[in-house]
C-alpha positions in Angstrom: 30.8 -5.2 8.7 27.2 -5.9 8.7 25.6 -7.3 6.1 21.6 -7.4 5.6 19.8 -9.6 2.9 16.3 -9.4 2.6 13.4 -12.2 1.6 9.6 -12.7 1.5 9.2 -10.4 -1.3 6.2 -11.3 -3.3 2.7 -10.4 -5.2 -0.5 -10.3 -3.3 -4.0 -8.6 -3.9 -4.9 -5.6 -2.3 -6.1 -6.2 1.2 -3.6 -9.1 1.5 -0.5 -9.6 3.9 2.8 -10.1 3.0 6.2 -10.7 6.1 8.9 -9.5 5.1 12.5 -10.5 6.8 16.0 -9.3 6.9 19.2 -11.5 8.3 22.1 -10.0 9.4 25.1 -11.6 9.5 26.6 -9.9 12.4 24.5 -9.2 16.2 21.3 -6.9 15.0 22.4 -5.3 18.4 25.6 -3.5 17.2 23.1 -0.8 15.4 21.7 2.1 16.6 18.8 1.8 14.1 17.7 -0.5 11.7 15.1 0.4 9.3 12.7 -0.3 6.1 13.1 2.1 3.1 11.0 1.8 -0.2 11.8 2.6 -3.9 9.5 3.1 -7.1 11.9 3.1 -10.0 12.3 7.1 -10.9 11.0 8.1 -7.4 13.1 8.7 -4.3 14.1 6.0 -1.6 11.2 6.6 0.9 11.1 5.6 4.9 8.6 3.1 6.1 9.3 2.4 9.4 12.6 2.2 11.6 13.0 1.0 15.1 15.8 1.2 18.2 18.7 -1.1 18.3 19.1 -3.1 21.1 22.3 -1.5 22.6 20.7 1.4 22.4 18.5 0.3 25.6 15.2 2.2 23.8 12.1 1.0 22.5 9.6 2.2 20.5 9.0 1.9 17.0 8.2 4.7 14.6 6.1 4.5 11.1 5.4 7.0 8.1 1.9 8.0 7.6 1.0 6.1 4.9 1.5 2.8 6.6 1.1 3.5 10.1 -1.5 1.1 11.5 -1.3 -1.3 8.5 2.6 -2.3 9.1 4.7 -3.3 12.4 8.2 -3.6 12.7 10.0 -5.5 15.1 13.5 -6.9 15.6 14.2 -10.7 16.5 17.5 -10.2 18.2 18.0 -14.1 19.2 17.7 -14.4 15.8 19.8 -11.4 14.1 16.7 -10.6 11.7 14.6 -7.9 11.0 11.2 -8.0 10.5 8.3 -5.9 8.5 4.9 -7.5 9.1 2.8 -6.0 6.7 -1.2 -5.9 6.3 -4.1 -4.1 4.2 -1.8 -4.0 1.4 -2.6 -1.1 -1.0 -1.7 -1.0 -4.7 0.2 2.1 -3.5 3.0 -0.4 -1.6 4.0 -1.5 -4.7 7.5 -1.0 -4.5 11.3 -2.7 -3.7 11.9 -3.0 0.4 15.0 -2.2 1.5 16.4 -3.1 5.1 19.1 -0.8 6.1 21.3 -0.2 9.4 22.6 2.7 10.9 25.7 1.6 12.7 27.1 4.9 14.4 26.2 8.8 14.5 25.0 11.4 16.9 21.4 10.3 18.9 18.8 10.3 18.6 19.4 7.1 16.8 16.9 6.6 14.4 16.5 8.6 11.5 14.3 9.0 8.4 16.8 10.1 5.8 18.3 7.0 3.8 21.5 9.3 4.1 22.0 8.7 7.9 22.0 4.9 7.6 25.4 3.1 5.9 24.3 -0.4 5.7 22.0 -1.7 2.8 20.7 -5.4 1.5 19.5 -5.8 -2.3 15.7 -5.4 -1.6 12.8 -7.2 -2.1 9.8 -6.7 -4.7 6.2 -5.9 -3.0 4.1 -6.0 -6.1 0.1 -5.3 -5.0 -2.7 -5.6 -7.6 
């Protein structure tokens, strides 16, 4: 059972930076896909950026539109965490992060929809002003 618990939440002007980090408690390599989400209260859950396990053997990271170019994902392995590096922060970021893991499905193994992935931490508040 993997178990994902996110920091570095925090309030920033527009234009700043923020990192933010999610540890696993079991190997980051038993997923086929970890992942960012984000939630406005009364919106949906929307996909920021998701990126290859390592047993998978692929690379390659892949971003929605509206951050594409401002964040980077990456996944610290040695280290079980999950990263979101996140720059040119817009008022319209303002949101909780949540880190999520898809443990098992059909391939390809990233996804966009919050449905395909079972594994969730409590999220993180991004508040840009």
């Amino acid at each position: 059972h993997v178990q994902l618990v996110e920091s570095g939440g925090g309030s920033v002007q527009a234009g700043g930076s923020l990192r933010l980090s999610c540890a696993t408690v079991a190997q980051t390599t038993t997923s086929l896909c970890m992942a960012w989400f984000r939630q406005v209260p009364g919106e949906e859950r929307e996909w920021v950026a998701n990126i290859p396990g390592a047993r998978t053997g692929l690379i390659g990271a892949h971003y929605a539109d509206s951050v594409r170019g401002r964040f980077t994902i990456s996944l610290d392995s040695s280290k079980n965490t999950l990263l979101l590096e996140m720059n040119s922060l817009k008022p319209e970021d303002t949101a909780i992060y949540y880190c999520a893991a898809r443990i098992r499905g059909a391939y390809p193994p990233c996804r966009t929809s919050p449905d395909d992935y079972g594994t969730w931490g409590q999220g993180t508040q991004v508040t840009v002003s």
